[in-house]
C-alpha positions in Angstrom: 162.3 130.1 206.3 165.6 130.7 205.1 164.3 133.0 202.5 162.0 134.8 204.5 163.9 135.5 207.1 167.6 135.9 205.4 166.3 136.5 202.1 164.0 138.7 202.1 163.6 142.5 204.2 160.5 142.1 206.1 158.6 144.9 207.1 155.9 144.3 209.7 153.9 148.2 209.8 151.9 148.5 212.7 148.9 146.4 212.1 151.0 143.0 212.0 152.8 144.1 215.2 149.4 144.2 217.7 147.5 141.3 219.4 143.6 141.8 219.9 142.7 140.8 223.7 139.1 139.7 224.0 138.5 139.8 227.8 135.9 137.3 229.7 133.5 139.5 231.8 132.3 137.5 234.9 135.1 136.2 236.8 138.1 137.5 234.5 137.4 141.0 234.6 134.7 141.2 237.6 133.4 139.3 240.5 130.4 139.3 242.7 130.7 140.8 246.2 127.9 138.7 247.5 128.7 140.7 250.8 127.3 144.2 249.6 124.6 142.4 247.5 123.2 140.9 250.6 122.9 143.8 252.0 121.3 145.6 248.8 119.2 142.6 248.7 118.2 142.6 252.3 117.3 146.8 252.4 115.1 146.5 249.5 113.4 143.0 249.9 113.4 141.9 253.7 109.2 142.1 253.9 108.7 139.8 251.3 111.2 137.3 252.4 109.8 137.3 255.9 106.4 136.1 254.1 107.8 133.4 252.4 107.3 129.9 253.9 110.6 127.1 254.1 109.6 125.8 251.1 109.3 128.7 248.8 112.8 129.9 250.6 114.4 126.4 249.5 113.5 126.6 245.9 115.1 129.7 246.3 118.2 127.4 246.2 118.1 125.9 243.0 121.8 126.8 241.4 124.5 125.6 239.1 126.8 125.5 242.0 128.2 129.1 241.5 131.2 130.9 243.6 128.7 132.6 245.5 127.6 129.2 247.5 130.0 130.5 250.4 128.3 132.0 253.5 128.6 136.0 254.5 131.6 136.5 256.8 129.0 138.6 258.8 125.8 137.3 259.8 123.1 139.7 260.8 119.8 139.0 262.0 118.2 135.3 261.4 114.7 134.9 259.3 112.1 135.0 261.6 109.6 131.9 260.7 113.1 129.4 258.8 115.7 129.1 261.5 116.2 124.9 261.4 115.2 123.3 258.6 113.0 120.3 259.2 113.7 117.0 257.7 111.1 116.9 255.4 112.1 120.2 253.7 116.0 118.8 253.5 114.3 116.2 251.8 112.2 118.3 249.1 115.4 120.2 248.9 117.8 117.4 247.5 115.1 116.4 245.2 115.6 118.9 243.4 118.1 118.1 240.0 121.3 120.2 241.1 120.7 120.5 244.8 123.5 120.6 247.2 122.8 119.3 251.0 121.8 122.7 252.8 123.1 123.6 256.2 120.9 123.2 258.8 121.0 126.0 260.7 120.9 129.1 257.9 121.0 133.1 258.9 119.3 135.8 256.9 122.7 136.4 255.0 123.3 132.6 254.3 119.7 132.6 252.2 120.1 136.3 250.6 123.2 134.4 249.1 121.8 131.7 247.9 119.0 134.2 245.9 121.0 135.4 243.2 123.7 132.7 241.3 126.0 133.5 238.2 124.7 134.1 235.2 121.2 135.5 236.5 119.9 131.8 237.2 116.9 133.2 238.0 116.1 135.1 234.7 113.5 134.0 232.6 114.6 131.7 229.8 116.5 129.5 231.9 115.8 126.0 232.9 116.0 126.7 236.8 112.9 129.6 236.3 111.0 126.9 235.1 111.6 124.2 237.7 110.1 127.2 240.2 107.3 128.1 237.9 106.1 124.5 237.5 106.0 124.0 241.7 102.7 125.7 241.8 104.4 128.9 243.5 103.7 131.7 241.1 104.6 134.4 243.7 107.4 132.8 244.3 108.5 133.1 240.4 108.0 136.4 240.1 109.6 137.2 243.3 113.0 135.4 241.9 112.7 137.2 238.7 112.3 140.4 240.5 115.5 139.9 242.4 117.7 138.9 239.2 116.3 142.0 237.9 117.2 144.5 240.6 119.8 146.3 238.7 120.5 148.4 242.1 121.4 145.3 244.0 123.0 143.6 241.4 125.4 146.2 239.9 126.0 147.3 243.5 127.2 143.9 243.7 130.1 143.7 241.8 133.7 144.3 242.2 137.4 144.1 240.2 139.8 141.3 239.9 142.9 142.2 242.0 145.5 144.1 240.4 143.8 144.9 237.1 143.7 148.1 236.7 147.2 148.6 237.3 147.4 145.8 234.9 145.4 147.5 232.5 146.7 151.1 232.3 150.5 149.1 231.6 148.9 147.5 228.7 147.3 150.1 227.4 150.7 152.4 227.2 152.5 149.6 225.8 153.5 150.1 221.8 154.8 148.9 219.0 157.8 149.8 217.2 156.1 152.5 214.9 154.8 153.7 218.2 151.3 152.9 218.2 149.1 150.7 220.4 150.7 147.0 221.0 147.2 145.5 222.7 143.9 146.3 221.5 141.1 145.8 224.3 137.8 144.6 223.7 135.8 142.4 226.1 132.9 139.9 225.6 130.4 138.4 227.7 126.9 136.3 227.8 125.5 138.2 229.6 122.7 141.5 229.6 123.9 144.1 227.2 122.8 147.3 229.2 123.6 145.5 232.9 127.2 145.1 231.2 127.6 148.6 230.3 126.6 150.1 233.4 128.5 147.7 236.1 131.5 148.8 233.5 130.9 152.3 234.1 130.1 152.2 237.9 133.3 150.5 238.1 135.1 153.4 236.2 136.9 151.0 233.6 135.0 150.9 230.3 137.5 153.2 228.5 139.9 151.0 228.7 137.9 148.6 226.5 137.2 149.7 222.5 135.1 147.4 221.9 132.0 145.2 224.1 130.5 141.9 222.0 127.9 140.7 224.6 125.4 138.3 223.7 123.6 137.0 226.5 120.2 135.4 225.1 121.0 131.8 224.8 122.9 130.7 227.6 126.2 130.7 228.6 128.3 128.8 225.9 126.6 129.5 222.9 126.0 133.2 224.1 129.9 133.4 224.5 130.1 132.0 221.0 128.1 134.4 219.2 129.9 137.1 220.9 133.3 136.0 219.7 131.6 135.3 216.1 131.0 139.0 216.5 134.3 139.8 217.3 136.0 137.7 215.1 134.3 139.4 212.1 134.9 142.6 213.7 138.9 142.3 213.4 138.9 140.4 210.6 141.8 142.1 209.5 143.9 140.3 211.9 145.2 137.0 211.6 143.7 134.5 213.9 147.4 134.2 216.1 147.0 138.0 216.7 143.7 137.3 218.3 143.7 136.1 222.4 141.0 135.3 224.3 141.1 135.6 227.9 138.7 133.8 230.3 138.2 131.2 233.3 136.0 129.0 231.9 137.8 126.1 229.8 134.4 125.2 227.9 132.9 128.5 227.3 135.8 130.8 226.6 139.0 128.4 225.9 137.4 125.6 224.0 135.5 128.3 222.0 138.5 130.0 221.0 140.2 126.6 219.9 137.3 126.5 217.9 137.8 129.8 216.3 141.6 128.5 215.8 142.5 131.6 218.5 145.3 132.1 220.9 144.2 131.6 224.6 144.6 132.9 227.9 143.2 130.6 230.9 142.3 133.0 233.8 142.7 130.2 236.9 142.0 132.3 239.9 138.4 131.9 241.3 136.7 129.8 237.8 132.8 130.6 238.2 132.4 126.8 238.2 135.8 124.8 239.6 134.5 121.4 239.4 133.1 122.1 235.6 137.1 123.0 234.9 138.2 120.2 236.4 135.7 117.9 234.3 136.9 119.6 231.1 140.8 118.7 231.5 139.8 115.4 233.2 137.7 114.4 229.9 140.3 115.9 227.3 143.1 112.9 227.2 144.1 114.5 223.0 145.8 117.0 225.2 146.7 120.6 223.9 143.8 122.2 225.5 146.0 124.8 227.6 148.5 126.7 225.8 149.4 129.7 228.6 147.1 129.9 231.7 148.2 132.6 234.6 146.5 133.0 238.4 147.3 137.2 238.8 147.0 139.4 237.1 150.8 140.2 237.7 151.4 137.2 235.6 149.5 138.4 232.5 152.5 141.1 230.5 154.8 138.5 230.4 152.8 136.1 228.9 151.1 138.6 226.4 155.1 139.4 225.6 155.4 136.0 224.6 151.9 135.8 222.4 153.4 139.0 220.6 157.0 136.7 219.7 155.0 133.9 218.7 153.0 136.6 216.5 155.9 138.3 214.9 157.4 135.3 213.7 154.0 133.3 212.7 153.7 136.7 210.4 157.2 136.4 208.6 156.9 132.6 208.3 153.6 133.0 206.9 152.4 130.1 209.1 149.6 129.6 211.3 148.8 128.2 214.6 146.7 125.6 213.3 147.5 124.7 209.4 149.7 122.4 207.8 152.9 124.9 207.3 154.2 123.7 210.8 153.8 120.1 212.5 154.3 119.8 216.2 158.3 119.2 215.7 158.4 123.2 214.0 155.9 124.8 216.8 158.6 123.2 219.1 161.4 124.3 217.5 160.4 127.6 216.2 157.7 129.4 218.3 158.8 131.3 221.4 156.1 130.1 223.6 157.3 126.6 222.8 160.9 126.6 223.4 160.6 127.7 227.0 160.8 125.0 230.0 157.2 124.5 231.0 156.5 124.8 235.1 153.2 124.0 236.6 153.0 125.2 240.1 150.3 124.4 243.1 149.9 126.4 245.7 146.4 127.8 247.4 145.5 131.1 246.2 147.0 133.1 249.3 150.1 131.3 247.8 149.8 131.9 244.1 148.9 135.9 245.2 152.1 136.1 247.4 154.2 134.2 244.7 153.1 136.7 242.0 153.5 139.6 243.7 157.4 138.6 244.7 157.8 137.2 240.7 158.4 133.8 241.9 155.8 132.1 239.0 156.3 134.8 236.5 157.5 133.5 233.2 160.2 134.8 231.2 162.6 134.2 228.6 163.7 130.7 230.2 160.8 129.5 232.1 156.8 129.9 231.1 154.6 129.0 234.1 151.0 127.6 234.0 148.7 126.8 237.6 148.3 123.2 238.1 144.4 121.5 238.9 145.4 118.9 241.4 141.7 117.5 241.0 141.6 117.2 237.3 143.4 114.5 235.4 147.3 115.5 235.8 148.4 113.8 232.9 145.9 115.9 230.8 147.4 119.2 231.8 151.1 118.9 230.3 153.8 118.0 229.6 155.7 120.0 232.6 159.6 119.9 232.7 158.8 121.1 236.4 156.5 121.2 238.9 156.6 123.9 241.0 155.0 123.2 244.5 153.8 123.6 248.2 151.1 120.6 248.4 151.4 120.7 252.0 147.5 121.3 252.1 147.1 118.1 249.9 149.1 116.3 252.3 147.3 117.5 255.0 143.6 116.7 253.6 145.0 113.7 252.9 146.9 112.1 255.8 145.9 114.5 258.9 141.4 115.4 258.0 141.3 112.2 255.9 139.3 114.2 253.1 140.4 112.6 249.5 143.7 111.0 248.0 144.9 114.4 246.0 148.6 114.2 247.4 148.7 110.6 246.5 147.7 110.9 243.5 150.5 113.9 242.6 153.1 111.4 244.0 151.9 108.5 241.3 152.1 111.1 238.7 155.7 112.5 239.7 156.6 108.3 239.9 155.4 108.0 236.1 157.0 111.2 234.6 160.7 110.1 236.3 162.9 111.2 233.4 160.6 113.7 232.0 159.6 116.0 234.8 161.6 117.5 237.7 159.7 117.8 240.6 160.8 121.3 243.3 161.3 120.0 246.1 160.7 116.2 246.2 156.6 115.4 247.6 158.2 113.2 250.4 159.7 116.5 252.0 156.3 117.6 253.3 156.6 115.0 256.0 159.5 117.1 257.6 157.6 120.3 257.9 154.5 119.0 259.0 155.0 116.9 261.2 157.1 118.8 263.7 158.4 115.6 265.1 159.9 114.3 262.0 161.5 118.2 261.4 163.0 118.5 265.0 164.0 114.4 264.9 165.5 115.2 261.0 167.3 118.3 262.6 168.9 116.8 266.1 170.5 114.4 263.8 171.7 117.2 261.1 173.3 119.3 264.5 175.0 116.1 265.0 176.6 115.6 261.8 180.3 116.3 260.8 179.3 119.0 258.2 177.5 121.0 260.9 179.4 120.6 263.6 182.8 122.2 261.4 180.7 125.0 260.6 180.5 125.7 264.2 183.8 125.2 265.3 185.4 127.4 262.2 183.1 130.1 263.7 182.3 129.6 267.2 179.0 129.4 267.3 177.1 126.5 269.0 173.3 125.7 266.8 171.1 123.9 268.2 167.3 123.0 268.7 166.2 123.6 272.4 164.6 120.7 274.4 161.1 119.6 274.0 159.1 116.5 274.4 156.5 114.6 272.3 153.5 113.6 274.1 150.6 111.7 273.7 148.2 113.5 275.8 146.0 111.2 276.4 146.3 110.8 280.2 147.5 114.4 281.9 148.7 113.1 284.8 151.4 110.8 282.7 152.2 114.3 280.8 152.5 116.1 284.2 154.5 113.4 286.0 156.8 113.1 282.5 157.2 117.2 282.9 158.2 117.1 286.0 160.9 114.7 286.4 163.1 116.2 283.4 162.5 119.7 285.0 164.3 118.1 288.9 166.6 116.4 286.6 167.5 119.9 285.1 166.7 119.2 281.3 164.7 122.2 280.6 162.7 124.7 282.9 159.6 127.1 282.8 158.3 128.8 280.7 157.7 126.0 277.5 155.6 126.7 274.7 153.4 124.0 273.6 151.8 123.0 269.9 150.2 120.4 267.9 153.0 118.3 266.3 151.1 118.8 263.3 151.9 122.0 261.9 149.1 122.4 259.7 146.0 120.6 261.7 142.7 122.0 261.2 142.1 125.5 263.1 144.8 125.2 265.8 148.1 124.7 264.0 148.8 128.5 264.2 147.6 128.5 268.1 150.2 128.0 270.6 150.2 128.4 274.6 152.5 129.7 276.9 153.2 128.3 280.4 155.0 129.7 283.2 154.0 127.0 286.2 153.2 123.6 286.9 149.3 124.6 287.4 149.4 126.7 283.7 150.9 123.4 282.1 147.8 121.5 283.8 145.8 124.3 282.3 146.6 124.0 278.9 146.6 120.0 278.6 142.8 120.4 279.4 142.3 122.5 276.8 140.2 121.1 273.9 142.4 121.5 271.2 145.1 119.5 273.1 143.4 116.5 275.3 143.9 113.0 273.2 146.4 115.0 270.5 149.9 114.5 270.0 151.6 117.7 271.1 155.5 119.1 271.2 156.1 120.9 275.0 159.2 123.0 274.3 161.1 124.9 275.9 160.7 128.6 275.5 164.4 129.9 275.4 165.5 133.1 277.2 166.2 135.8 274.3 166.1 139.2 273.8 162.7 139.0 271.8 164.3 139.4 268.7 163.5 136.0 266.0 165.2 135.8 262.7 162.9 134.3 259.9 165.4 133.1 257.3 164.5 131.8 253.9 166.8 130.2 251.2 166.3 129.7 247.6 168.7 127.1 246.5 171.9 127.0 248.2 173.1 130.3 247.0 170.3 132.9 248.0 169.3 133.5 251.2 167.6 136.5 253.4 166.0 137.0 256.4 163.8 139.1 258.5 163.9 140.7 261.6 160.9 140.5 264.0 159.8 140.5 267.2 159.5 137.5 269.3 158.2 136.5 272.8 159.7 138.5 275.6 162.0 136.2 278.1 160.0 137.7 281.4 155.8 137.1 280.1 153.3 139.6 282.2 150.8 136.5 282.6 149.7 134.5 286.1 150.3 131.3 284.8 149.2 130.8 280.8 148.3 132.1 277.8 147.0 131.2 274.3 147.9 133.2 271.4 148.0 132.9 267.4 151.6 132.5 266.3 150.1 134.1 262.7 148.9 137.3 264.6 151.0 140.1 266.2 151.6 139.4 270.0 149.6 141.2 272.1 151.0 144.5 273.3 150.7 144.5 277.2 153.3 141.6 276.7 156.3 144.2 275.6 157.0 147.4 277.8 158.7 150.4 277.4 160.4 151.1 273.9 160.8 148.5 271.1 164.2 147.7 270.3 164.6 145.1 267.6 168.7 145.0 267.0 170.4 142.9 264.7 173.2 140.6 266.4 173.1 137.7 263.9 176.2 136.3 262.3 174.9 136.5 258.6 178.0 134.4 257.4 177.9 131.7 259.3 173.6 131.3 259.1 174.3 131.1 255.4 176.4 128.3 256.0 174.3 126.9 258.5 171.0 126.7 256.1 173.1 125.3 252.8 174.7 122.4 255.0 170.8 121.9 255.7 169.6 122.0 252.4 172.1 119.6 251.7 171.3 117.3 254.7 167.4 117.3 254.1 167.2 117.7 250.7 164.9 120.9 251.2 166.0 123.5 248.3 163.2 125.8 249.5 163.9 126.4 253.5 162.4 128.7 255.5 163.8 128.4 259.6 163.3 130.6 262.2 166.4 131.5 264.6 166.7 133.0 268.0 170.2 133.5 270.3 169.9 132.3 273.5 171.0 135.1 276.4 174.0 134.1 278.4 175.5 131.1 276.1 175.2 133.4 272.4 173.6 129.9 270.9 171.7 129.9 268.0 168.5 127.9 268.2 166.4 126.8 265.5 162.8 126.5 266.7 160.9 126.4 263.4 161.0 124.3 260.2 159.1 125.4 256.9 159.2 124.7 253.2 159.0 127.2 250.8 158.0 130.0 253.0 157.0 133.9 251.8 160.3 135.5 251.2 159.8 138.0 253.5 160.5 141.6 252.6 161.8 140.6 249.1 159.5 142.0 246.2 161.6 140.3 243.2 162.7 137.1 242.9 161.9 136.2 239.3 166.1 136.1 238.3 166.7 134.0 241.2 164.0 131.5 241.3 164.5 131.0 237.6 168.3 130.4 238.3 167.3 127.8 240.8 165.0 126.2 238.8 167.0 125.5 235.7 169.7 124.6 238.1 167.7 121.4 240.2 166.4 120.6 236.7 170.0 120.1 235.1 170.8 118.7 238.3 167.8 116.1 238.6 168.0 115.5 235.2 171.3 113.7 235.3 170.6 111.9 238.3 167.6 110.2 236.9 169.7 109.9 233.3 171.7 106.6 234.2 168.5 105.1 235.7 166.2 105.7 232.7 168.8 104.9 229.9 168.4 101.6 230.7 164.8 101.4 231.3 162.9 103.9 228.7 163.4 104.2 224.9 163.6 107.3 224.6 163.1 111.1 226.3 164.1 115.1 225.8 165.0 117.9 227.7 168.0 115.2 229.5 170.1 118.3 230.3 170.0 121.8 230.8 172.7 124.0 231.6 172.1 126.7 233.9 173.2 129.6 232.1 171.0 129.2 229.0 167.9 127.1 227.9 169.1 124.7 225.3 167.0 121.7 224.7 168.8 118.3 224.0 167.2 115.3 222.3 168.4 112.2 223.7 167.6 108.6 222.5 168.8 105.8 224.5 168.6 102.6 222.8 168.9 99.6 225.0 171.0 96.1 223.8 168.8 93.9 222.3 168.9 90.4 224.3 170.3 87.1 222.1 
């Protein structure tokens, strides 16, 4: 190394300074909009389905459970002959090796799904054909062949990843330092040659790719094989590090290129086959099988950056990603990709988009960020220094629908990897912001505290949360009576706003009501979505329509938006029911909008770090309104790690914060675990650099 590198001049020419991308087709570069195929589908073959009997429709069915298995968001006419499935046909139906339990009740759109599958399922050479040519319904085989060969419907099908043509044209003008191409793009694929070529060219993006290996005779994995055998000996002038694939499945694309001793790219955004993913980690305990993964496209230049370090110095080393010039002690020492803190983040995929579009999960020279499976094995998907998270929607399947034991199962892992992994925010905050009890209980109690209550005096400000009430609705009368007496006691007053005091809970957490009277309140207990469920009746506090939506990012940043809010006089008889996710309807405001800033930015700062501190909530998003006559500020909303509003980059600062609860975790845990493990890395980490620090903690040996 020394000679190499001191030694020697080393001259990389342009050839050694480029990385060959081979792009996955399906579900990497394209998806299926089964939408518009239905409707192809339905224009050219709605005669013969109307012929078809239940039975023939059902084979129909037979899938490798592929994305397309959701259901059209608009459903046209129903099948005349199908509508309910009978018993006996649900029966046949699960019979069937594969089969998923159908719905009973299925529209014309639902079934015109369910025709066409990834990979062609339906094509001649694969096992499924043969399962519907052995039922004794030859029409029906040729009828399923037809359809996976209607090129019209098909190609008219298909539609672009988000972002990646932006994505593409920016790699495409990137170069090297003797000004020529950095990233050469090819693609590859298993499936039809010609079909490939012309959904590339309806979609208006085949220059961007030089090359097009696509193999698609033999099934998915060994197709996908043979087409990187056939790019492999295509750039055989390149070293195997300067070679990525790119792709979503972890068998047929990532495996394959571990196999071809390639760099990898793990494309984690909608997988054609989740559950097959989640096998693949789950079964893979040696570890190692995800070097970089990314969920946007967004993601993708900062990763390829690192790839081309990692390939600069594997060239002047000599070395290669998998041969005996460097162990695992060198890779970690050495390579680029290595040396960076490792975050694995979970969020749900409105999340991951909103995070990558504001930076949050890009990586960079301090952090390198990889999705998280919370159904696979954990333990097979690291080693993380951090974990990144907002597994409110674990928590919620979990302890509010009862569906699974995901959120438990993160805790056990955070419990084991104490010492070794940082976890941003701690799991046991989701409690707070869910259940709005807990958050306005937590919050009462942090208005009340010394820290708090100096703030307000230095600035003159009083901050508080306005009255409400937890009920059990389970008798209205009780609720009514309850109402009542605290309104002739004067503890609050019409109008209140009333909610589920579980923020996230099924299709209602975002639906709120309004009430103005007694008889709107009697209303709205009847409703549904309220009678026998735990609700918060608060009171709706007389502002000038204005709500401030702040959010903090660690103690140090933190923004906010300015939006409207309910008007103090509501144009409504007695109540109203409205999504608190949706603009308010218009009728409500009259006259001219007039959305003024009055807040005290100062002393709201001050306000959300004394609450970080007091909850232990690093990521805090409240919402704030000032109460007319008084000037108090009341907080009437508590949420963790909320969308940043207006903000567009955040990468410098969520890095910052990052390294900074690591270091700070780190050392907590570091008096705890010196006694109880032998030994552990990455103990601190100063905020202004990433240095990695090798500890070993030896404990007295006992007489």
């Amino acid at each position: 190394y020394q000679r190499r590198v001191h030694g020697d001049i080393i001259v990389m020419d342009s050839h050694r300074d480029q990385l060959v991308l081979l792009f996955d087709f399906e579900q990497t570069i394209v998806t299926k909009n089964y939408e518009v195929f239905a409707k192809e589908l339905y224009a050219t073959c709605e005669e013969k389905l109307r012929k078809m009997s239940a039975e023939e429709i059902a084979l129909c069915f037979v899938t490798h459970d592929p994305v397309g298995l959701i259901a059209a968001k608009e459903k046209e006419k129903e099948l005349e002959g199908i509508g309910i499935f009978t018993t006996k046909v649900i029966a046949f139906i699960k019979e069937l090796k594969g089969m998923r339990v159908l719905d009973s009740d299925l529209s014309l759109d639902n079934i015109l799904l369910h025709l066409i599958c990834e990979r062609n399922l339906f094509q001649i050479g694969h096992a499924e054909s043969f399962i519907i040519a052995e039922s004794g319904m030859p029409n029906l085989y040729k009828f399923c062949c037809e359809i996976a060969n209607n090129e019209r419907c098909l190609i008219a099908g298909y539609g672009l990843m988000p972002d990646l043509v932006g994505q593409l044209e920016l790699l495409s003008k990137v170069t090297n330092v003797t000004g020529e191409k950095a990233y050469r793009l090819a693609l590859y694929s298993a499936g039809l040659r010609e079909r490939t070529k012309k959904i590339l060219q309806s979609l208006k993006i085949d220059h961007f790719f030089e090359q097009q290996f696509v193999c698609g005779e033999e099934g998915e994995t060994r197709s996908k094989k043979k087409a990187l055998e056939a790019a492999r000996e295509h750039y055989k002038d390149f070293k195997d590090y300067q070679v990525c694939v790119i792709g979503d499945m972890l068998d047929a694309d990532i495996c394959n290129a571990k196999n071809f001793n390639l760099r990898s790219l793990w494309f984690d955004k909608q997988p054609w086959n989740d559950a097959r993913n989640d096998d693949v980690i789950t079964q893979n305990d040696k570890g190692g099988l995800i070097d970089m993964a990314f969920s946007e496209y967004i993601q993708l230049p900062a990763l390829l950056t690192i790839l081309r370090e990692d390939s600069k110095l594997l060239f002047t080393l000599g070395g290669t990603i998998k041969g005996d010039y460097m162990n695992k002690t060198e890779r970690k020492e050495l390579l680029p990709s290595e040396k960076r803190l490792k975050i694995g983040y979970h969020f749900t995929l409105k999340k991951r988009n909103n995070m990558a579009m504001k930076r949050v999960i890009v990586s960079n020279d301090k952090v390198l960020y990889c999705p998280l499976r919370a159904r696979a094995k954990l333990e097979n998907q690291g080693p993380f220094d951090v974990i990144l998270h907002k597994a409110a929607d674990l928590f919620v399947d979990e302890f509010v629908k009862c569906k699974g034991k995901l959120y438990s199962k993160l805790c056990e892992y955070a419990e084991k990897q104490k010492g070794k992994t940082v976890i941003v925010d701690p799991l046991n905050t989701m409690r707070l912001t869910i259940y709005r009890t807990e958050s306005n209980d937590a919050l009462r109690a942090a208005f009340a505290s010394p820290q708090l209550l100096d703030i307000m005096k230095k600035y003159k400000i009083n901050f508080k949360v306005p009255y409400y009430q937890v009920i059990d609705n389970a008798k209205v009368e009780d609720t009514l009576a309850l109402i009542k007496k605290d309104i002739e006691e004067k503890r609050c007053n019409y109008a209140f706003l009333i909610k589920l005091s579980e923020s996230l809970e099924a299709d209602h957490a975002h639906k709120l009501v309004v009430v103005t009277n007694e008889a709107g309140l009697n209303t709205a207990l009847r409703l549904d979505a309220y009678v026998g469920k735990k609700l918060i009746i608060q009171q709706l506090v007389k502002h000038s329509a204005i709500i401030y939506k702040a959010y903090t990012l660690g103690a140090d940043y933190f923004t906010y938006m300015v939006k409207k809010s309910l008007p103090s006089i509501l144009p409504i008889d007695s109540f109203e029911v409205f999504d608190s996710q949706k603009p308010f309807p218009k009728e409500w405001f009259s006259g001219k909008e007039i959305v003024e800033d009055k807040i005290n930015k100062v002393f709201a700062h001050e306000i959300t770090r004394a609450l970080i501190n007091f909850l232990g909530i690093t990521l805090l998003g409240i919402d704030i309104i000032i109460e007319e006559g008084s000037g108090d500020y009341c907080l009437i909303d508590l949420n963790y790690f909320s969308s940043f509003g207006t903000e567009t980059n955040l990468n410098e600062i969520a890095t910052k914060h990052i390294l900074s609860e690591y270091s700070k975790q780190m050392k907590k845990q570091q008096h705890y675990h010196t006694h109880t493990t032998v030994s552990y890395t990455h103990l601190t980490l100063p905020t202004s650099d990433l240095v990695q620090i090798s500890v070993v903690a030896v404990p007295l040996k006992k007489k």
